[in-house]
C-alpha positions as CSV (number, residue, x, y, z in Angstrom):
1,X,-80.6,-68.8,49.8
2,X,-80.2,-69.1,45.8
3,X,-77.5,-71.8,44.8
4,X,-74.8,-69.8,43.0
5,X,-74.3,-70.9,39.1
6,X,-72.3,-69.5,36.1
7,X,-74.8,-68.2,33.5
8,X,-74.7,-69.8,30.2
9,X,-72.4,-66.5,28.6
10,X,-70.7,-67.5,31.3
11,X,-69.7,-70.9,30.8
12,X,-68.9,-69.7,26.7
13,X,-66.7,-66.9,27.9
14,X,-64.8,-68.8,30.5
15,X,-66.0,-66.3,32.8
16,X,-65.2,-67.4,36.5
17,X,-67.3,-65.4,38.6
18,X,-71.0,-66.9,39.0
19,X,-73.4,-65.1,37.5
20,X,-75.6,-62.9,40.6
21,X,-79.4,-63.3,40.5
22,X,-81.4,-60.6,39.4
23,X,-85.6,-60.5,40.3
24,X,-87.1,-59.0,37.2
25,X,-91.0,-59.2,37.0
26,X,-90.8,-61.7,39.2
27,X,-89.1,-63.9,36.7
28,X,-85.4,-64.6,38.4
29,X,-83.0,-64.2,35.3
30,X,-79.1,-65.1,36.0
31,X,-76.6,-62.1,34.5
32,X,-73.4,-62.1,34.3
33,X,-72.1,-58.3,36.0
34,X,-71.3,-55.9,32.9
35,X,-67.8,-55.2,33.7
36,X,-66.9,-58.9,33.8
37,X,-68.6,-59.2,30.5
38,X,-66.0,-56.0,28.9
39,X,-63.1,-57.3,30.5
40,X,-63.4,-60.3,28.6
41,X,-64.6,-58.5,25.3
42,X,-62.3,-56.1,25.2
43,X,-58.7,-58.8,25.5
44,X,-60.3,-60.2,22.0
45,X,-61.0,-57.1,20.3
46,X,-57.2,-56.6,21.1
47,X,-56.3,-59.8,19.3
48,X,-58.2,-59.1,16.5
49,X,-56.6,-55.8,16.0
50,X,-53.2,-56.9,16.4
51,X,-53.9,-59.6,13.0
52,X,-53.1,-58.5,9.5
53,X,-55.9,-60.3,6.9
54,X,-54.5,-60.3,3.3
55,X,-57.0,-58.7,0.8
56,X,-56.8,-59.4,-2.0
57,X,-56.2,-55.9,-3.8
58,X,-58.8,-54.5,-6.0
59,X,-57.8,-53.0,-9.1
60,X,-57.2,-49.1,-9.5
61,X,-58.2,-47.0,-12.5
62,X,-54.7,-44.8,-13.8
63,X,-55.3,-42.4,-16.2
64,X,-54.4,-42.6,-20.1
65,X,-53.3,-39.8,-22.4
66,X,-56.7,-39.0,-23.7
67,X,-58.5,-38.9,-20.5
68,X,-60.2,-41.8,-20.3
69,X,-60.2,-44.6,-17.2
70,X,-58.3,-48.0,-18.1
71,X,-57.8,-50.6,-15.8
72,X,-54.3,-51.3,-15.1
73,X,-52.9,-54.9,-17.2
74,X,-51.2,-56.3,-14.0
75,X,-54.8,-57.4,-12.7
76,X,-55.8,-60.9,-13.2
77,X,-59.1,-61.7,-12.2
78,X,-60.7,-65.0,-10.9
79,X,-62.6,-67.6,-11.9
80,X,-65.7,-69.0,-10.2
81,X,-65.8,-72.8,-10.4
82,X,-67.8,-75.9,-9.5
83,X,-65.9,-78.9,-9.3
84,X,-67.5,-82.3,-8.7
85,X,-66.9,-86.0,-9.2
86,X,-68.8,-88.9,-10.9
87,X,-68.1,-92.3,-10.8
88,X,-65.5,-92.5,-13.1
89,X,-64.7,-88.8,-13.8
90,X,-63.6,-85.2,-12.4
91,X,-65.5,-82.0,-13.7
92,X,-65.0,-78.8,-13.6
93,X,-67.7,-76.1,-14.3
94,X,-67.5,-72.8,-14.8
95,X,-69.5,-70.0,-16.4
96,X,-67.5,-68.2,-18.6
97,X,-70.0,-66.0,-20.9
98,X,-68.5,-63.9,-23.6
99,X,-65.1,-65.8,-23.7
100,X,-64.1,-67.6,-27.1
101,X,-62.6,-70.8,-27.4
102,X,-59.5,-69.7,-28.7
103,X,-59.0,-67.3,-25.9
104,X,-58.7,-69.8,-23.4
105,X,-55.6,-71.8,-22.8
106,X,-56.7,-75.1,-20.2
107,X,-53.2,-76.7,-18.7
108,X,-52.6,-80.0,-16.6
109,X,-49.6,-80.3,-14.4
110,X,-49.2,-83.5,-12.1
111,X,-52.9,-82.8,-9.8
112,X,-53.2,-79.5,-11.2
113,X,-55.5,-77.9,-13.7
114,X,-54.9,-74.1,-14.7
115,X,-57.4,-72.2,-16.2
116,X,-56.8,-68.8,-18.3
117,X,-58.1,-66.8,-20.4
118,X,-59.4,-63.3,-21.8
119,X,-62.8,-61.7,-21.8
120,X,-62.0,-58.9,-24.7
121,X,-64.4,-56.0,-24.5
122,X,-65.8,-55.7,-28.6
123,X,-66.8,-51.9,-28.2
124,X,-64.8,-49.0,-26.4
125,X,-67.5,-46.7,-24.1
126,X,-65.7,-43.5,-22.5
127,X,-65.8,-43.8,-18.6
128,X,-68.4,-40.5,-18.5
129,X,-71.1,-43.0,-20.4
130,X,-71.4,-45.6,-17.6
131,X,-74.2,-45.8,-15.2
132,X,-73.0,-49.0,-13.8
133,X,-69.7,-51.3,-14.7
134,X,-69.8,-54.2,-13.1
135,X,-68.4,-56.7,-16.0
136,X,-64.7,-57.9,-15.1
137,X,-62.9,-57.0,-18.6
138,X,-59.5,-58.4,-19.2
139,X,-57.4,-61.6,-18.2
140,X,-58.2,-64.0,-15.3
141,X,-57.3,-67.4,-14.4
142,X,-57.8,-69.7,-12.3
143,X,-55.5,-73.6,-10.3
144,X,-57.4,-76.0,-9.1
145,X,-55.4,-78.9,-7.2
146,X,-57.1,-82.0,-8.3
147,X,-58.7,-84.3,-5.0
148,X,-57.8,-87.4,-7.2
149,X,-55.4,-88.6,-9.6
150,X,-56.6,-88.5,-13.3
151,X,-56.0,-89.9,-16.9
152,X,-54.7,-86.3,-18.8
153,X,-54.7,-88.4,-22.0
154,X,-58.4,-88.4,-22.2
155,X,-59.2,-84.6,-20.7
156,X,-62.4,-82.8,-22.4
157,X,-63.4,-79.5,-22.6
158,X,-66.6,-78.2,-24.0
159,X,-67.7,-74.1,-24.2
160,X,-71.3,-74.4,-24.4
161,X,-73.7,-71.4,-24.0
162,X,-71.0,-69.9,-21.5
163,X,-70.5,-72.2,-19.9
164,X,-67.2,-74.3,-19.8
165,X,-67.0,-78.2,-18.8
166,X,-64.1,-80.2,-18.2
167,X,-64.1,-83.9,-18.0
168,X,-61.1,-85.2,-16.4
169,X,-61.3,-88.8,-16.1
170,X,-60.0,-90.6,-13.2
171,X,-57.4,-92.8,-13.7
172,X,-57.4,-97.0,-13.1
173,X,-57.1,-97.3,-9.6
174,X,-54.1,-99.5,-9.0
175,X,-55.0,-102.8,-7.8
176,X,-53.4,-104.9,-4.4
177,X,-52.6,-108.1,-5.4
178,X,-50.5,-110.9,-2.9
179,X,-48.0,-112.3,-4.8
180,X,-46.8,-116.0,-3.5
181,X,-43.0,-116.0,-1.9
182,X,-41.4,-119.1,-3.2
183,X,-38.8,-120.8,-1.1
């Protein structure tokens, strides 16, 4: 007589019932009986249903006067960044091609850096004239809370080739020190 045991989708699933020994070309294989198997699908697929996700909402063309596409002003896209720490600094990366300097407005609040800006399209194309457009056009931003405090008198920023860094250098750890009770 075969020793009864839960098979291994079993043991994941939570799955109480062992599984039943099944003799397939002569190689014994432990299943776990189908219906069990939907009962305990189907309770999740329930669950998953019943949440909402936030999406974050793409941006919808609205028509002008003159018939062309424009994407509505409200939209702010994101900003991709990398940020990393040296020894004695924070940095934030970012590639941020076809932005100028002067279009980009970098603030520091408490452990928080806000990045904006504006990527101005130069040339106007009718809608009818694109094969693709996948360029992002328009304002984005972008907060990063800061993992460590920092020295904002000293802050750098560099647009180089499109790409902007940001040195944020950490500030002067405080140091413990015992101070003698006199009595």
């Amino acid at each position: 007589m075969a020793k009864e045991r839960r098979s291994f989708f079993g043991k994941i699933m939570g799955g109480d019932e062992p599984a039943q020994m099944v003799n397939v070309n002569t190689q014994q294989q432990y299943v776990q009986p189908m219906q069990q198997v939907e009962e305990e699908i189907e309770p999740e697929e329930a669950e998953m249903e019943e949440e909402q996700v936030m999406v974050e909402q793409e941006p919808q063309a609205v028509e002008e006067k003159d018939g062309e596409e424009e994407w509505m002003s409200d939209y702010e896209g994101t900003l991709n960044i990398d940020l990393y720490q040296t020894k004695d600094n924070v940095i934030i990366k970012s590639t941020i091609a076809g932005v100028k300097p002067e279009n980009l407005d970098i603030t520091i609040a408490n452990d928080m850096v806000t990045i904006k800006g504006e990527r101005v399209k130069e040339e106007k194309i009718s809608a009818e004239d694109y094969f693709y457009q996948e360029c992002y056009w328009g304002g984005f931003s972008r907060s990063v809370i800061l993992p460590v405090d920092i020295d904002s008198e000293h802050v750098e920023a560099d647009l180089k080739d499109g790409i902007l860094t940001i040195i944020l250098p950490k500030a002067a750890k405080a140091k413990t020190k015992k101070i003698k009770v006199n009595g």
